[in-house]
C-alpha positions in Angstrom: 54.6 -40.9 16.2 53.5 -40.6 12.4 51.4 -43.0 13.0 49.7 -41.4 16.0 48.9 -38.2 14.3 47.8 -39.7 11.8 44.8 -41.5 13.8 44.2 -38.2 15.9 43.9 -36.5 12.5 41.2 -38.8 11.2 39.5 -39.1 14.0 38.9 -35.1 14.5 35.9 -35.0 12.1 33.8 -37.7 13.7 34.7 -36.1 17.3 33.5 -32.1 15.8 30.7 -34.4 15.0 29.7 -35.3 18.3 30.5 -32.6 20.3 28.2 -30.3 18.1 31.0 -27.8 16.8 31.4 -29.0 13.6 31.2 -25.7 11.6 28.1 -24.7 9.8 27.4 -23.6 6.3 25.6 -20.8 7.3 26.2 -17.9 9.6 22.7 -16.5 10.1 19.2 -17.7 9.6 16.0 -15.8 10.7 13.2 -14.5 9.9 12.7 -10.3 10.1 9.6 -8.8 10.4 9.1 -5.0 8.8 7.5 -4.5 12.1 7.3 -6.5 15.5 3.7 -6.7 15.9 0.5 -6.0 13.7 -2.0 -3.7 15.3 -5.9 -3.3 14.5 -7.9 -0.6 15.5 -11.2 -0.9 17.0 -13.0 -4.1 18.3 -12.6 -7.4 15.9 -16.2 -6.0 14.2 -15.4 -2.7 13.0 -11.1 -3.1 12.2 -10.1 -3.4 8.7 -7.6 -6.1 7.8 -3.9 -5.5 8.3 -0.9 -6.6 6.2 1.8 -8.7 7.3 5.3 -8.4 5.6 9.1 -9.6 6.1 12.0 -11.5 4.8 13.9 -15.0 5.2 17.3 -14.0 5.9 19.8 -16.6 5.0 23.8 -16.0 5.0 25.8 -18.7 3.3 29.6 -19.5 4.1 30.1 -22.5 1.5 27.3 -23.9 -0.4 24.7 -25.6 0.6 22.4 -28.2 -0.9 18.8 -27.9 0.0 14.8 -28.9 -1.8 12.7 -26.2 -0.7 12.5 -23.3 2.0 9.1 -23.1 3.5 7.2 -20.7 6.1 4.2 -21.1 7.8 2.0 -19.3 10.2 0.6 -20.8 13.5 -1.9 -19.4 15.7 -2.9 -21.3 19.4 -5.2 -20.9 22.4 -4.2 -22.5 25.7 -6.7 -23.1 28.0 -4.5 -24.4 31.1 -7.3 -24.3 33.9 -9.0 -27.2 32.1 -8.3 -30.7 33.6 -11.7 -32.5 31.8 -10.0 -34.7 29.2 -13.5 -34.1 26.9 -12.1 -30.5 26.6 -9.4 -29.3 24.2 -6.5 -27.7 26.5 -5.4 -26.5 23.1 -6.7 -25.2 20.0 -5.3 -24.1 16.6 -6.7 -20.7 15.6 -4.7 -19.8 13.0 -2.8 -22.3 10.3 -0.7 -20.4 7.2 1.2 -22.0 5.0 3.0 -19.9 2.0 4.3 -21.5 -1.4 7.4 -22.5 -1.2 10.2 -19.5 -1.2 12.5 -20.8 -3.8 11.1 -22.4 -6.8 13.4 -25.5 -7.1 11.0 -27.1 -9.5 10.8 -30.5 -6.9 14.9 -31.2 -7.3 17.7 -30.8 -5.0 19.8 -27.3 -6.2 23.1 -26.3 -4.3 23.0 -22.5 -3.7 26.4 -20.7 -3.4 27.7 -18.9 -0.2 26.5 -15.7 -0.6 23.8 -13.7 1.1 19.9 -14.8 0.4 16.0 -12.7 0.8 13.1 -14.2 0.5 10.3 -11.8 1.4 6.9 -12.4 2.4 3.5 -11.1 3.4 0.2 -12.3 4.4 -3.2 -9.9 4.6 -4.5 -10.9 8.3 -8.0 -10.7 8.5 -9.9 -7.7 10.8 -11.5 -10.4 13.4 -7.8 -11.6 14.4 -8.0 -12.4 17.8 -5.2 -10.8 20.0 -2.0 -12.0 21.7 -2.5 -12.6 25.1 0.6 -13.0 27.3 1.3 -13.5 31.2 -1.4 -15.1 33.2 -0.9 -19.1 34.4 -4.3 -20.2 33.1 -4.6 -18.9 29.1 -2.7 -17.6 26.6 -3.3 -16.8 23.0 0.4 -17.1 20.5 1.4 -17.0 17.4 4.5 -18.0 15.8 6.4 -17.7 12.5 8.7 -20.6 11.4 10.9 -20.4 8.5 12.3 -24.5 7.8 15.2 -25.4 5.1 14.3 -28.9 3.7 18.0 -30.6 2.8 16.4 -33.6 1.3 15.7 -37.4 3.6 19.0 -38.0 4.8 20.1 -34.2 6.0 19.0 -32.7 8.9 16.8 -29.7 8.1 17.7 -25.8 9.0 14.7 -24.4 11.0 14.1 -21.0 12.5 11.3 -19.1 14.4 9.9 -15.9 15.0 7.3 -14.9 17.6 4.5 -12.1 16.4 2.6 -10.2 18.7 -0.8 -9.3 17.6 -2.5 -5.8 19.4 -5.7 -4.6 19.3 -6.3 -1.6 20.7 -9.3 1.8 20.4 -9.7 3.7 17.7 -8.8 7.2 18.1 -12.3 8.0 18.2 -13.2 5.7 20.5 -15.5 6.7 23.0 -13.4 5.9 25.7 -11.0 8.5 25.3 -14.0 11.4 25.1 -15.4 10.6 28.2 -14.7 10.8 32.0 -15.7 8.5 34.2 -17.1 9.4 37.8 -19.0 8.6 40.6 -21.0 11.4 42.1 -23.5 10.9 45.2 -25.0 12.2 48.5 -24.3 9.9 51.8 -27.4 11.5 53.4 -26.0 13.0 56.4 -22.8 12.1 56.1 -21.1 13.4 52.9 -21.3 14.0 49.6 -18.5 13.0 47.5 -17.1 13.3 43.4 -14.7 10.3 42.7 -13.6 10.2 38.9 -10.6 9.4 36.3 -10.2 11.6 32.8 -11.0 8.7 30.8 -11.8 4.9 30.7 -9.3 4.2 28.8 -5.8 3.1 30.8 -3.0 2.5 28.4 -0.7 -0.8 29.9 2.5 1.1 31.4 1.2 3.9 32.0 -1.0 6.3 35.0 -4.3 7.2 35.9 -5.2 10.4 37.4 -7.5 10.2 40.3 -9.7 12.8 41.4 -11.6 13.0 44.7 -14.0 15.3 46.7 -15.5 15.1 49.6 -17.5 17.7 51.2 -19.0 16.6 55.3 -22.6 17.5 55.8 -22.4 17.2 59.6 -19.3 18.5 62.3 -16.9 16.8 63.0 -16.3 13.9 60.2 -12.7 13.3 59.5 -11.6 11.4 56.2 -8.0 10.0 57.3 -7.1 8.1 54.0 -8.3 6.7 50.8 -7.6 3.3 50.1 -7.5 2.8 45.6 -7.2 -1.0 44.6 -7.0 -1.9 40.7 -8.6 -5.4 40.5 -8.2 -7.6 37.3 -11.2 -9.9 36.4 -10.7 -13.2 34.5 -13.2 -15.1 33.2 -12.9 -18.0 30.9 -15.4 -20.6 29.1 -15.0 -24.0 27.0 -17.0 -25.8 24.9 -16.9 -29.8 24.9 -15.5 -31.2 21.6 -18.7 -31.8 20.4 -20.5 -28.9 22.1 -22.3 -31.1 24.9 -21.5 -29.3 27.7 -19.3 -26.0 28.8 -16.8 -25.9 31.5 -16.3 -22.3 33.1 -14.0 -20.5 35.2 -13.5 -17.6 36.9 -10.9 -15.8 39.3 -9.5 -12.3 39.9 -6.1 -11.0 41.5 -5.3 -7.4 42.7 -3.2 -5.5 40.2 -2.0 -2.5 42.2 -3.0 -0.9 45.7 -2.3 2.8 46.5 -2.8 3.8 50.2 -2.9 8.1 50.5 -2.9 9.4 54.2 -5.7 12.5 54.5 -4.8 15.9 56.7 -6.8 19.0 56.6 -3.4 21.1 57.0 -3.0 19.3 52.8 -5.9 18.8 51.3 -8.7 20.8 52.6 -10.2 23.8 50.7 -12.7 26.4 52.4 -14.0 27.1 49.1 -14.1 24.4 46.2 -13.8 25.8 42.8 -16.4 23.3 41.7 -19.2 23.5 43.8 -18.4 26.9 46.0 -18.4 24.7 49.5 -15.8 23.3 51.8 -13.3 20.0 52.0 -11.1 17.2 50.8 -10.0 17.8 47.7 -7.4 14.6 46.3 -5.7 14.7 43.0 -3.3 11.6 42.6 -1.6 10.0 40.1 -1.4 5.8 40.2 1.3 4.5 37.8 0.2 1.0 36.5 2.6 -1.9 36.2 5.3 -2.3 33.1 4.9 -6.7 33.7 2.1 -8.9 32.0 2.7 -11.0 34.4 1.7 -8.5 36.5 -1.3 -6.7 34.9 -2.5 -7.7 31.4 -4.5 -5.7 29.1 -8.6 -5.7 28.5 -9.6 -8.8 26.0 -12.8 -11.0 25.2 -12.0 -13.9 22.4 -11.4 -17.3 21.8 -13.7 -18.2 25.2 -11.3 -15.5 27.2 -12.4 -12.5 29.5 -10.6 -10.2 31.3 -11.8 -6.8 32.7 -10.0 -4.0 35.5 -12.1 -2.6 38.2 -10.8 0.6 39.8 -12.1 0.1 43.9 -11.6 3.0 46.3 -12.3 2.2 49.8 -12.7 5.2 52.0 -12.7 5.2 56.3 -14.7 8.0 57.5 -14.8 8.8 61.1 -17.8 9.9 62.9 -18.0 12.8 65.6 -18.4 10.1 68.3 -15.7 8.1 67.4 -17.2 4.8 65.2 -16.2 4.4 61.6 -18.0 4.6 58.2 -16.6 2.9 54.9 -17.1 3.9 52.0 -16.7 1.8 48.4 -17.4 2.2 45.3 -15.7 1.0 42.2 -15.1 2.3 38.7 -14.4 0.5 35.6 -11.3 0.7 33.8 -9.9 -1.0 30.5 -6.5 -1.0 30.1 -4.9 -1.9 26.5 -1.8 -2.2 25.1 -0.5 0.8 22.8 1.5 0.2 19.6 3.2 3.4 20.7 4.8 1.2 23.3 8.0 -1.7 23.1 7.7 -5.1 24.9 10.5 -7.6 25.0 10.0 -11.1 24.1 9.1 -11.9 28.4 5.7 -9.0 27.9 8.2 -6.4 30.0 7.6 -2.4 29.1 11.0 -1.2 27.6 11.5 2.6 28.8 12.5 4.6 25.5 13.6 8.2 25.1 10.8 10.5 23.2 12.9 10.6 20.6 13.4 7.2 19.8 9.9 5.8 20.8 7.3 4.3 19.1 6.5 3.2 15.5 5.8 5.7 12.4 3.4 8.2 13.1 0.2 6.1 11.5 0.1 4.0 14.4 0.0 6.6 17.3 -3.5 6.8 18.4 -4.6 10.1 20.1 -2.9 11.9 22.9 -3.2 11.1 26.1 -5.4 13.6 28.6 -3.5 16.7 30.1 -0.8 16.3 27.0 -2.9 18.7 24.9 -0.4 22.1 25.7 2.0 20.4 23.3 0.0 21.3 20.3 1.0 24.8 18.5 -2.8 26.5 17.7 -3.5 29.6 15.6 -5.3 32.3 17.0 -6.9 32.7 13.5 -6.0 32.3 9.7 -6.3 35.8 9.0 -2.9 37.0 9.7 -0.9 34.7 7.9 -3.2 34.8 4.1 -1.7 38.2 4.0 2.0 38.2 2.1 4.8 39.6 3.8 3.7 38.4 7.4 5.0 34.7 8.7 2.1 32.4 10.3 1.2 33.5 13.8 1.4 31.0 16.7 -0.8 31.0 19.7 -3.1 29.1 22.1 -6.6 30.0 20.3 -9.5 27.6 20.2 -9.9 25.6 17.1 -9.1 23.0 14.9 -9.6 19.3 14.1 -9.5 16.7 16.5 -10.8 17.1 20.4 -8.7 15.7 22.9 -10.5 14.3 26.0 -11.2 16.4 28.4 -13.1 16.7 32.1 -17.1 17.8 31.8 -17.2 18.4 35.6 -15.2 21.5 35.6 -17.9 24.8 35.6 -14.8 26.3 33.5 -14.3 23.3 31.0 -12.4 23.6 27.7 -11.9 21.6 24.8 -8.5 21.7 24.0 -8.2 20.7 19.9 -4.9 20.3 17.7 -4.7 22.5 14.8 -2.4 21.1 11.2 0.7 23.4 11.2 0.8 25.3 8.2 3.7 27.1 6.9 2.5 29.4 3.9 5.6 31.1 3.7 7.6 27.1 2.5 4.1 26.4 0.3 4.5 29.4 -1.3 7.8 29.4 -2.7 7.2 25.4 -4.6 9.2 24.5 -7.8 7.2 26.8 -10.2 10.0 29.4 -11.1 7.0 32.1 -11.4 6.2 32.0 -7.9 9.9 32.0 -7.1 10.3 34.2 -3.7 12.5 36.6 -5.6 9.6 37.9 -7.6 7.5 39.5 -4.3 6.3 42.8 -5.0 7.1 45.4 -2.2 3.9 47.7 -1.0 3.2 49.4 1.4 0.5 49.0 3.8 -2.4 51.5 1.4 -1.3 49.7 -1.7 -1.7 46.6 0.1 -5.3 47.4 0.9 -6.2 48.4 -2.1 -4.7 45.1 -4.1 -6.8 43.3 -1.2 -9.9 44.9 -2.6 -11.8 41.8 -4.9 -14.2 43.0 -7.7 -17.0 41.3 -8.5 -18.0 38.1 -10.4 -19.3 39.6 -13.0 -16.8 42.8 -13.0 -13.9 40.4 -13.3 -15.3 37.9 -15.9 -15.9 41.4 -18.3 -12.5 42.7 -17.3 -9.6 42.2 -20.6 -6.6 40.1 -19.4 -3.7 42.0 -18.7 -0.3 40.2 -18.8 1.2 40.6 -15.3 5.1 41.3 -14.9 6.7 41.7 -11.9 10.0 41.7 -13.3 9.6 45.1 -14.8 8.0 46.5 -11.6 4.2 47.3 -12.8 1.3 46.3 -10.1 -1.8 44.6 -10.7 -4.2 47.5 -11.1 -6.8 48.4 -8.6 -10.4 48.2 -8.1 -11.0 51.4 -9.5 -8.9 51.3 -12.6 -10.1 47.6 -13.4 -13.8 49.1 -13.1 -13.3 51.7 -15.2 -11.5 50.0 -17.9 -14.8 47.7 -17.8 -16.8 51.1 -18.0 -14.7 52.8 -21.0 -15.0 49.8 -22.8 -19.2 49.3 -22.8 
């Protein structure tokens, strides 16, 4: 029996061995990232270079004996369409390599269980081509991997990390000032308005569509309207030695919307717009939360990909045959860093209190969102002292939102900087403490408004000021004739 435990007791080691559960010096290894993804602003022409930081995260339960810890940065285009062999199906766009993260000075040291950081950061360059996730035939990745070297006989300790690059508009941008539409005559038939807010489509999210139709003869009916989002893919590849280019192109719909038309709904005797009768449409077409469904707007590494908005629209004639009308408008759709995606490019839904990263990377607000800015009617009422600042829904301020030119009664709905004078007045500086203010009333308070002139006050003696005691500044009057008494 002795002898029989024994054996089963030696032998434990070299079974954990083989069955993989021999325990580990280390609990956790990975690589964290201060943010998830690095987002540039504007095309890769016009964005500024961004900065990429984190740490190597190591925790220790006994020592461990190891060379070096080393990180790199890798960057690759797939081009899975291809099947000519004189074609790269992949390429390496991006190779980083940092020094080593702990200076061992070439010899093995043992490092003690405990908890380790290593940070890191790299400056990516403006002209960083975006990631590109969730269609069969490309894709554009990169990856971080963080690698513990335990000498030639060890195995080594590796880790990875996925990065997801964005680019997306600036927030002046010309596709967020500007509507697109789609406004003709059918001579004899109709004349129609078709039209969203803006090009711009962030992935995720809606766009608003706006119709019109107004018959020019009797007895056209208009029993639907027919909206398809169409994705465009394009894609080009050089030989190795740039002999020849292999091309390919194909397109999938996105998204179809199908809206019945009745008079009892939509018609209008008298359209605000134009004064005459008929259809009038306003609908709202939510976009998919999948890449593999619907991908975002992109042109690099040899890789297109554009949205078409088509509307197909039946009309019916007085003596019964059918017209069809099409017409497309273009859309771009692109990713916001306001957004989360999980590691599969699926839209997590977040509460508006918890989404989105700090408030540098939230590009402008989205049309129809502008009645959640606070405006002043003016900056008059709250210079005066005594009186809070004044909140209201005037016209004026910084920033424009988008906004619709086809309305006769447009506005330009702007965001205003809130300013609370009644906080920036009472600072650290104990003279301007709030329980120095001077009580007047309102005659006192006109006449301390009162502001001599340039040369008046330059010529005027200083007079030291204490409110303490309970003596006013003097007014106009008495400050001009001190100046008088004294030439």
């Amino acid at each position: 029996m002795q002898a029989s435990s024994t054996n089963q007791h030696n032998n434990q080691p070299l079974a954990a061995a083989f069955s993989g559960v021999a325990s580990t010096p280390y609990s956790l290894f990975e690589i964290r990232l201060e943010r998830e993804f690095v987002v540039f602003w504007g095309s890769r022409y016009e964005s500024t270079d961004q900065l990429l930081k984190g740490v190597v995260v190591l925790c220790l339960q006994s020592p461990l004996k190891l060379e070096e810890v080393r990180l790199r940065l890798d960057g690759t285009v797939r081009h899975a369409w291809l099947n000519d062999p004189g074609v790269a199906h992949n390429t390496s766009i991006m190779k980083h390599k940092w020094p080593s993260l702990m200076e061992t000075g070439g010899k093995s040291v043992t490092l003690p269980a405990g908890n380790y950081e290593w940070p890191f950061e790299l400056m990516m360059a403006g002209d960083t081509s975006e990631s590109l996730e969730g269609i069969r035939d490309a894709s554009i990745t990169y990856g971080l991997r963080a690698t513990i070297c335990r000498g030639k006989l060890a195995r080594h300790i590796s880790c990875s990390k996925k990065l997801r690059i964005i680019r997306t508009f600036a927030p002046t941008a010309l596709e967020f000032m500007h509507n697109m539409s789609v406004e003709q005559t059918w001579i004899n038939k109709v004349d129609y308005s078709v039209s969203i807010p803006t090009k711009a489509a962030v992935f995720g999210g809606s766009i608003v569509l706006e119709t019109r139709f107004t018959p020019l003869v009797k007895g056209l009916e208009i029993e639907r309207i027919v909206a398809t989002l169409v994705e465009f893919q394009e894609f080009s590849m050089h030989s190795r030695h740039y002999i020849y280019t292999r091309e390919h192109k194909s397109k999938r719909e996105i998204s179809q919307w199908d809206f019945e038309m009745s008079r009892e709904q939509y018609w209008q005797d008298t359209i605000e717009e134009t004064g005459q009768e008929g259809w009038v449409v306003k609908k709202t077409l939510q976009l998919p939360k999948r890449l593999s469904e619907c991908i975002q707007d992109i042109d690099a590494q040899g890789i297109r990909v554009y949205h078409k908005l088509k509307i197909h629209i039946p009309i019916r004639n007085q003596d019964g045959h059918v017209s069809h009308l099409d017409l497309g408008i273009p859309v771009n759709i692109f990713i916001s860093p306001s957004i989360t995606l999980d590691d599969q490019g699926n839209l997590i839904d977040q509460a508006p209190s918890t989404q989105g990263p700090p408030s540098e990377l939230i590009g402008p607000p989205v049309y129809g969102e502008h009645i959640l800015d606070q405006l002043y009617d003016s900056l008059e009422d709250w210079q005066i002292p005594g009186q809070g600042p004044h909140q209201g829904e005037g016209e004026g301020s910084g920033t424009s939102t988008p906004h619709h030119t086809d309305s006769n009664e447009s506005q330009t709905y702007e965001s205003s900087n809130t300013f609370e004078p009644s906080q920036s007045s009472q600072s650290h500086d104990p003279s301007r403490s709030s329980s120095e203010t001077v009580s007047t009333d309102s005659e006192e308070l006109a006449q301390l408004s009162k502001v001599p002139t340039y040369r008046t006050a330059l010529r005027t003696p200083l007079q030291p000021h204490n409110q303490q005691g309970g003596a006013l500044p003097p007014d106009y009057r008495t400050a001009a004739g001190a100046v008088a008494n004294d030439s």
